[in-house]
C-alpha positions as CSV (number, residue, x, y, z in Angstrom):
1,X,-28.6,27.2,17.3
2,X,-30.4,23.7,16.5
3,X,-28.6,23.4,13.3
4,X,-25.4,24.5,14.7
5,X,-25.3,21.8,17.5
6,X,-26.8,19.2,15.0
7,X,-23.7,19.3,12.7
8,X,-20.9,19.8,15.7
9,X,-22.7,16.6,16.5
10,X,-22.3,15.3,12.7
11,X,-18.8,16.6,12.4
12,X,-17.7,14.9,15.1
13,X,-19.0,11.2,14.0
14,X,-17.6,11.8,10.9
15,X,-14.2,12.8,12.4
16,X,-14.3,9.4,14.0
17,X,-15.8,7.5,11.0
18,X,-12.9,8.2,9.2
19,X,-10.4,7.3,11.9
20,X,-12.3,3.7,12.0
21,X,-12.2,3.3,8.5
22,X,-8.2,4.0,8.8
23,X,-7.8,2.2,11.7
24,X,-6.7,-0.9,10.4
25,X,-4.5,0.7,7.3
26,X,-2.7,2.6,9.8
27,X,-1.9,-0.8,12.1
28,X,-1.1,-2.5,9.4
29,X,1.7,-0.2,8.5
30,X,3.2,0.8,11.8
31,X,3.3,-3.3,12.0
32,X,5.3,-3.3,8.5
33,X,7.2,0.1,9.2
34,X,8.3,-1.4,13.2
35,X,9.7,-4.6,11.8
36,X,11.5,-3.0,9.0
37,X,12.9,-0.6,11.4
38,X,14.2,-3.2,14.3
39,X,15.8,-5.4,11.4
40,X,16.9,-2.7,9.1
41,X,19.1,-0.6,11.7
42,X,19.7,3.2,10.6
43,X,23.8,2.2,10.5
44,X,23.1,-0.1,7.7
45,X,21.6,2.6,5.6
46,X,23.8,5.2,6.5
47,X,26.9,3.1,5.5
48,X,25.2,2.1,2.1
49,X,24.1,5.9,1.5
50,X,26.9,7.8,-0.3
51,X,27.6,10.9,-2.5
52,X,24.7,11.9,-4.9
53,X,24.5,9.1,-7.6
54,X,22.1,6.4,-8.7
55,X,23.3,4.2,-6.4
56,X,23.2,6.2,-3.7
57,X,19.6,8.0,-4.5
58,X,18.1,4.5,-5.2
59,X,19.4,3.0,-1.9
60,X,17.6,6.7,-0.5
61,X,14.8,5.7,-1.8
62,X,14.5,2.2,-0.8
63,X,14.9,2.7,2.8
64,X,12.8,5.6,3.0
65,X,10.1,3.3,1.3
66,X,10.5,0.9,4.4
67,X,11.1,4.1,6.8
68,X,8.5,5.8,8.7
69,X,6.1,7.7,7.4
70,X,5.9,10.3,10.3
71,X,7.5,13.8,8.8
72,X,9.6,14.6,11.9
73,X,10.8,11.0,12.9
74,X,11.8,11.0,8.4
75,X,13.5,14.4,9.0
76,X,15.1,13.5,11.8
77,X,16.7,10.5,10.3
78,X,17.5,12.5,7.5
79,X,19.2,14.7,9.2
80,X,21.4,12.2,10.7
81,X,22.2,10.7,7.6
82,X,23.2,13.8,6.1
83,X,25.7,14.9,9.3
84,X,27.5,11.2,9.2
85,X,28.3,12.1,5.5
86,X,25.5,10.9,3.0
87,X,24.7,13.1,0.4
88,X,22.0,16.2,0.5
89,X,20.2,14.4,-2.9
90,X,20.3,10.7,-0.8
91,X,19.3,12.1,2.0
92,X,16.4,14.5,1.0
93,X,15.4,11.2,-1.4
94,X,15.4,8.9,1.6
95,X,12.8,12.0,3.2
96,X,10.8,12.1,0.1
97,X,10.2,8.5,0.3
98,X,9.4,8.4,3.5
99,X,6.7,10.4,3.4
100,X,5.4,9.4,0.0
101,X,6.3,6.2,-1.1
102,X,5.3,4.3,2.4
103,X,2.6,1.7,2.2
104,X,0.5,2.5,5.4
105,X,0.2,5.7,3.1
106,X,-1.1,4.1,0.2
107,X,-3.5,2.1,2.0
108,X,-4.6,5.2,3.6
109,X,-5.2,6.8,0.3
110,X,-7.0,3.9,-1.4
111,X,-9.5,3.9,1.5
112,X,-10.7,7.5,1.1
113,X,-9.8,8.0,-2.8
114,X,-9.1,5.7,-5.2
115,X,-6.6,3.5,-7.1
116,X,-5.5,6.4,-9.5
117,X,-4.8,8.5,-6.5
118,X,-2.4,5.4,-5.1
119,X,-0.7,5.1,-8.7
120,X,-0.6,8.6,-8.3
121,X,1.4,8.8,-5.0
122,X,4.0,6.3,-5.9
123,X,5.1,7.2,-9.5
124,X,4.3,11.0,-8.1
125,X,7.2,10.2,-5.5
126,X,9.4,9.2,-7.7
127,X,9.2,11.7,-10.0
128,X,9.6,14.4,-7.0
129,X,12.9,12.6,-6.1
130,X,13.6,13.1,-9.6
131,X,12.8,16.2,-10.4
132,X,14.6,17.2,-6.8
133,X,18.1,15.4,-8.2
134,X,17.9,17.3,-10.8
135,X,17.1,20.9,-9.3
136,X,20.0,20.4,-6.3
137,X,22.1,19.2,-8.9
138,X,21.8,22.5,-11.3
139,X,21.2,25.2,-8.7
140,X,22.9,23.8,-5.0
141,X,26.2,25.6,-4.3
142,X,28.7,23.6,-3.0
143,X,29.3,26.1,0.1
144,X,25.7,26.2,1.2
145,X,26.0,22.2,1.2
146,X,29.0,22.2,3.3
147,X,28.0,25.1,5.9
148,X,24.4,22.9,6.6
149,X,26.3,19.6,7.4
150,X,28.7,21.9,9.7
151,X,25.7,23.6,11.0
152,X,24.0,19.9,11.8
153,X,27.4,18.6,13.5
154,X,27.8,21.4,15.6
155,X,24.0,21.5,16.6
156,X,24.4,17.8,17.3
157,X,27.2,16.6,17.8
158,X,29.4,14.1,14.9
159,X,27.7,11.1,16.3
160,X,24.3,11.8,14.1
161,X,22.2,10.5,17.5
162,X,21.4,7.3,15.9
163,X,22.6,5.2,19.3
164,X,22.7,1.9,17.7
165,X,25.4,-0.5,19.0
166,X,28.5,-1.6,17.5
167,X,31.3,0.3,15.7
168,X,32.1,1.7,12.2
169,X,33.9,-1.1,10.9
170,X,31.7,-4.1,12.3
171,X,29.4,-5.8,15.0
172,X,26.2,-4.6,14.0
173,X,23.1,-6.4,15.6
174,X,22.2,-9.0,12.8
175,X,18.8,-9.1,11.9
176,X,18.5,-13.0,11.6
177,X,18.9,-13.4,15.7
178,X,16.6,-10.5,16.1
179,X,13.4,-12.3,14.0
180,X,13.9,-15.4,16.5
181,X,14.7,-13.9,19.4
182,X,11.8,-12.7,21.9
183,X,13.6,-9.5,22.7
184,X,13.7,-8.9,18.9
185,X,9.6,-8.6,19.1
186,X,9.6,-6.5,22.5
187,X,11.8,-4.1,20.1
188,X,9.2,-4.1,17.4
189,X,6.2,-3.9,19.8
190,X,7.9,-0.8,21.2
191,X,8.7,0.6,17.8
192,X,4.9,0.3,17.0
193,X,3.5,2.2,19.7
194,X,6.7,4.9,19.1
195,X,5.0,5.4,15.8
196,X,1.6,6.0,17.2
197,X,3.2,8.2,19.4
198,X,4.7,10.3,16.6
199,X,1.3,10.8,15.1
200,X,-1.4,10.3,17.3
201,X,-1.7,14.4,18.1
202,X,-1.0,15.0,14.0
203,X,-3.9,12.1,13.0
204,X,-6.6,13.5,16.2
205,X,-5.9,17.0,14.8
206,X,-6.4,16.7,11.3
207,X,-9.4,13.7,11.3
208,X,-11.0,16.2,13.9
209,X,-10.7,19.3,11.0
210,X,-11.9,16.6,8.4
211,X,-15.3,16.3,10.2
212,X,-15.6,19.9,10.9
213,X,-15.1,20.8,7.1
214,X,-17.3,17.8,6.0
215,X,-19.9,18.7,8.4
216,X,-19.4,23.3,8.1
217,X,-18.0,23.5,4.8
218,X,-19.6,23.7,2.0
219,X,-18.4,22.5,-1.5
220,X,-18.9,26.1,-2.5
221,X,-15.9,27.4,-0.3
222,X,-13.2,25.2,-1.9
223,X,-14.5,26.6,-5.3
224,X,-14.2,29.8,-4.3
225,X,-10.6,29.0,-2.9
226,X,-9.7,26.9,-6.1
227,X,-10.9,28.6,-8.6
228,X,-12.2,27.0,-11.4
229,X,-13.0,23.6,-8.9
230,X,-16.6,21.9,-10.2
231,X,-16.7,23.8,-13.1
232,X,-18.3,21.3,-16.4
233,X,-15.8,20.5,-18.5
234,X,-13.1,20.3,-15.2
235,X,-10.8,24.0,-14.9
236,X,-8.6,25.1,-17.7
237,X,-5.0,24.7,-17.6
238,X,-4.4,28.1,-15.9
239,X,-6.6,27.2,-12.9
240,X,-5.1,23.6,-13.1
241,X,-1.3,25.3,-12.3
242,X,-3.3,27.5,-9.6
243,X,-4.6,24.8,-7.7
244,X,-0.9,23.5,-7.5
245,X,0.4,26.2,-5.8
246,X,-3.1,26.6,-3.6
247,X,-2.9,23.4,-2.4
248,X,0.6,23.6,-0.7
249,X,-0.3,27.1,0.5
250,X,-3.7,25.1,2.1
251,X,-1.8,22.1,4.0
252,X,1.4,25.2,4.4
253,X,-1.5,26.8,6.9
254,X,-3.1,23.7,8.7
255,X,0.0,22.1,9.2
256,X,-1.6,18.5,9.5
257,X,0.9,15.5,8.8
258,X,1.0,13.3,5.4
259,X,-1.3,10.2,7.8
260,X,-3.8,13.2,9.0
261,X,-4.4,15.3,5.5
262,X,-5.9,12.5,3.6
263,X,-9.7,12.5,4.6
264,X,-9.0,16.4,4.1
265,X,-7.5,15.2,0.5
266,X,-10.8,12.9,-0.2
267,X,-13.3,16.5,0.9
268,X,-10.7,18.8,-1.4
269,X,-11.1,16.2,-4.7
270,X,-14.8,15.8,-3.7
271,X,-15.7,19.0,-4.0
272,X,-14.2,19.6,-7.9
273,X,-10.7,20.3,-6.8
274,X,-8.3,19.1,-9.7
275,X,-6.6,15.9,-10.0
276,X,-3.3,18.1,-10.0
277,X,-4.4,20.2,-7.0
278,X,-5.3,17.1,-4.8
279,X,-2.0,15.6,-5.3
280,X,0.0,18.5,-4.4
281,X,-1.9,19.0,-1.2
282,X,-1.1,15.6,-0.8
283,X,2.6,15.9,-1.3
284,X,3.0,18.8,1.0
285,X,3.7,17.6,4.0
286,X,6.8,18.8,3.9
287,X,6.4,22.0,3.4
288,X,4.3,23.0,6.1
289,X,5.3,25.5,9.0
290,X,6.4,23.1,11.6
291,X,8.5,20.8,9.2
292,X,10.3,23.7,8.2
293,X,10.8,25.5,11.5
294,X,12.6,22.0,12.6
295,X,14.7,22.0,9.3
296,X,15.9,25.2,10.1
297,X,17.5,24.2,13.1
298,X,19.0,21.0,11.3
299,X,19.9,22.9,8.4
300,X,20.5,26.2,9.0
301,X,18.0,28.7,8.1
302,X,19.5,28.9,4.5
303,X,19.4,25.6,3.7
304,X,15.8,25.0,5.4
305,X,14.9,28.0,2.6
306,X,16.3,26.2,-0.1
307,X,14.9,23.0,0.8
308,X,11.9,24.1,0.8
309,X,12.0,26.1,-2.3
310,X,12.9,22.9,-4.2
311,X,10.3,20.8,-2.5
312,X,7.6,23.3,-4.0
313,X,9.1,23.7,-7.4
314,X,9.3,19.9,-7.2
315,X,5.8,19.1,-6.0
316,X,3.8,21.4,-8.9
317,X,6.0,19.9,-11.7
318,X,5.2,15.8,-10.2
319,X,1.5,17.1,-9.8
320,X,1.5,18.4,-12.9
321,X,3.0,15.8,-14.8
322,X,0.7,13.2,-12.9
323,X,-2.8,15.4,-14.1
324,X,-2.0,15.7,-17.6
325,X,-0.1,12.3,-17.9
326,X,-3.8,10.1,-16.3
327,X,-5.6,12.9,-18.6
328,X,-3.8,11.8,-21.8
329,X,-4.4,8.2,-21.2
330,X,-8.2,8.9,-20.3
331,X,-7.7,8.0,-16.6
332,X,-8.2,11.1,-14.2
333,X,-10.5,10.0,-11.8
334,X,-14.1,11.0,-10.7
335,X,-15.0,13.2,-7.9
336,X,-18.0,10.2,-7.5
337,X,-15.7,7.9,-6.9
338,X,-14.6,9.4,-3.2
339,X,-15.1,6.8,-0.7
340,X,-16.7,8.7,1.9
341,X,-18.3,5.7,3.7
342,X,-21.7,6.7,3.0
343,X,-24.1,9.9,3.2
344,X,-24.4,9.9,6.5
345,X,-22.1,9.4,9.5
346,X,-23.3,6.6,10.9
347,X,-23.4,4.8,7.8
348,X,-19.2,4.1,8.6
349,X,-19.7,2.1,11.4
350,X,-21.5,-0.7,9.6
351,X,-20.6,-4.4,9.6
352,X,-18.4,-5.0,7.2
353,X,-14.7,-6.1,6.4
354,X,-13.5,-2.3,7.6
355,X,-15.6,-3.8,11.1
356,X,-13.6,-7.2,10.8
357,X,-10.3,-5.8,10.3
358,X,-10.2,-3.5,13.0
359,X,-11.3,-6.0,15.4
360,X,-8.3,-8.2,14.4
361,X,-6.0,-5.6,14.4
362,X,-7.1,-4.4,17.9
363,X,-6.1,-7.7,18.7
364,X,-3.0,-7.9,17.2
365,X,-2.3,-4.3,19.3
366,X,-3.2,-5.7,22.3
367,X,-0.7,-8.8,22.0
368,X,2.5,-6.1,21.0
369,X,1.2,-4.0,23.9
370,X,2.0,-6.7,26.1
371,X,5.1,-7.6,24.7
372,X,6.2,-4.1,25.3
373,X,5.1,-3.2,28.1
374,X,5.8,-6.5,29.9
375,X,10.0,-5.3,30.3
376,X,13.2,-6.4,29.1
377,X,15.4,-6.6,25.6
378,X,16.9,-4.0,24.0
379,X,15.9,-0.5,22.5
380,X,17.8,0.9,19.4
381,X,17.0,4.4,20.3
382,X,16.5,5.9,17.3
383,X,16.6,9.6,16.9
384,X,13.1,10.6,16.4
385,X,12.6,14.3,18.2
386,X,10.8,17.0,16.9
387,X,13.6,19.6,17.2
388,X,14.5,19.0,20.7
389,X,12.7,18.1,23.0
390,X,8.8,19.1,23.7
391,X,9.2,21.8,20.9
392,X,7.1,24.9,20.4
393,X,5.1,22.5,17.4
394,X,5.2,19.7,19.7
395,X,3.4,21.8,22.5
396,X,0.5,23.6,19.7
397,X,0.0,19.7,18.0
398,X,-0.9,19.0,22.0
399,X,-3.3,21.6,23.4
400,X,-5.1,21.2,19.5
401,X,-5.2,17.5,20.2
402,X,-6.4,17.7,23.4
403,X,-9.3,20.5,22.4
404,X,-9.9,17.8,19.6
405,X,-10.9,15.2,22.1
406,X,-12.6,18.1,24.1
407,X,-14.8,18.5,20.9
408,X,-15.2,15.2,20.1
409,X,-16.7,14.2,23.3
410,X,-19.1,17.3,23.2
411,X,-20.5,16.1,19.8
412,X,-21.0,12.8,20.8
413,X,-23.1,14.0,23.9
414,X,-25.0,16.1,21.4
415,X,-25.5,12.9,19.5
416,X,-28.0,11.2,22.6
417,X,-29.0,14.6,23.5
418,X,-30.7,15.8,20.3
């Protein structure tokens, strides 16, 4: 019973070591992300997103790169890009980025992982935007295409929800009074605590699960699961394509959100999981239950199946082109090289620049809490639901937040008890 209580107690200070070690990266990013947001207004992309073309799948890209990175708020907006007319490769480009190609994510990864893993995100992004082009562009009937963006505008009306002022063929807010106006910085103080919102009950869940597997699990478990994980010599190319499909069958199962699966990614790679199975646990976010149970009521239950059956094929080719592409240039990284923040869980509470940061930027949270909580200027209202309203998803992410902070607290009385 002793040992039991001791690690609840260790799980939970890890759980919250690796949210203070994150804590700045994810400030940082929601600061980037908000600003982006309030200046870059959702018509703008919409009316630069097109049919499926280079053009149209680069512009995709780039404002999913300065997007959000929360699943349902990129879905969402996906959606509503897709209704007002863009294409399905544009639109699913602009998701992909979104969730991949974002640079609070990046961050993220470089604290727990390590540079290869960030190279391996971005040009892993890519290529799944890539490899998606191509796969819609072979296999998507033009019928199934046509039926979703019905399905979408019915659902939702033809208005795509985006509530932004000004008409079709003008008078969009202009980004240059915004950045000097006061009202312009309420807007993006508001944005930033929106995007906390969208991912505070996905980030307390899966840092929670982080410290319960660091602390319960042993590294024998996820060799068992991944076969061929830890063994000399690394797993041989058989395993290697296993642990791609294992990995998005994992994160399918916990359903934890791209900013809450990475301390998860750093125990997975720690414990002898492949370079290749790392990444596509990484990139599959988007293929979990409650991302797909929301695209199905975009979509249409058809295309939801589709979408998802592309993501998957798309995610094992990027992660497989990613392993053996750092393997033949002699740079798949080392399992030592995890940045856990020390052996033991107090160790990641230690003065250091990770201590200095998150000081300023509870600072800098404090200042936009006042600007947007202190009243006036203008919301864009930007559609980011999870499926209407307080969803099924939305209601499970809650009660296993809240029991989160329930066992939380009840480690960290443990902690002065034992």
């Amino acid at each position: 019973m002793n040992h039991f209580l001791q690690s609840w107690s260790d799980a939970a200070l890890t759980s919250l070591g690796y949210f203070w070690m994150a804590f700045w990266a994810f400030c940082l990013g929601y600061v980037i992300s908000s600003m982006i947001q309030v200046f870059v207004t959702q018509r703008r992309m919409r009316r630069s997103m097109g049919e499926a073309g280079p053009r149209s799948v680069a512009m995709g890209t780039f404002f999913g790169f300065i997007s959000s990175s929360c699943s349902f708020a990129a879905l969402s907006t996906s959606r509503a890009l897709f209704q007002k007319g863009a294409g399905l490769v544009p639109a699913l480009a602009f998701l992909l980025a979104s969730t991949n190609l974002v640079i609070e994510l990046g961050i993220l990864i470089f604290i727990f992982l390590n540079w290869q893993f960030v190279v391996g995100e971005y040009v892993g992004g890519v290529i799944l935007i890539l490899v998606t082009w191509l796969l819609v562009r072979l296999t998507l009937p033009e019928e199934l295409e046509e039926a979703a963006r019905e399905h979408a505008r019915e659902r939702f009306g033809d208005d795509g929800g985006d509530g932004e002022d000004g008409d079709e063929d003008g008078d969009l807010p202009d980004w240059r009074q915004r950045i000097r106006s006061l009202s312009g910085w309420r807007m993006v103080a508001r944005r930033y605590f929106m995007e906390w919102g969208m991912v505070w009950k996905d980030v307390t869940f899966g840092f929670t699960i982080a410290g319960v597997i660091a602390a319960f699990v042993p590294p024998s478990f996820f060799q068992s699961l991944f076969v061929g994980s830890g063994a000399e010599g690394g797993p041989a190319a058989w395993q290697t394509v296993l642990h791609t499909l294992i990995g998005p069958l994992a994160a399918f199962f916990t359903f934890i959100g791209s900013m809450g699966n990475i301390p998860l990614a750093g125990i997975l790679f720690a414990s002898g999981v492949s370079f290749a199975g790392v990444m596509a646990f990484i990139f599959s976010d988007l293929v979990v239950f409650p991302v797909f149970r929301i695209s199905s009521q975009y979509f249409g239950k058809k295309m939801a199946f589709y979408i998802l059956a592309v993501f998957l094929a798309s995610l094992v080719v990027a992660s497989l082109v990613l392993h053996y592409g750092f393997s033949f240039a002699d740079a798949l990284p080392d399992a030592s090289a995890v940045k856990t923040g020390g052996t033991e869980p107090s160790e990641r509470f230690k003065i250091d620049y990770t201590f200095f940061f998150n000081l300023g930027f509870l600072a800098l949270s404090g200042v936009l809490a006042w600007l947007a909580f202190k009243g006036g200027g203008e919301d864009e209202g930007h559609d980011h639901d999870h499926g209407g309203g307080r969803s099924l998803t939305d209601r499970v992410l809650l009660a296993l937040a809240w029991a989160s902070y329930a066992w939380l607290a009840g480690g960290l009385a443990l902690r002065f008890l034992l």
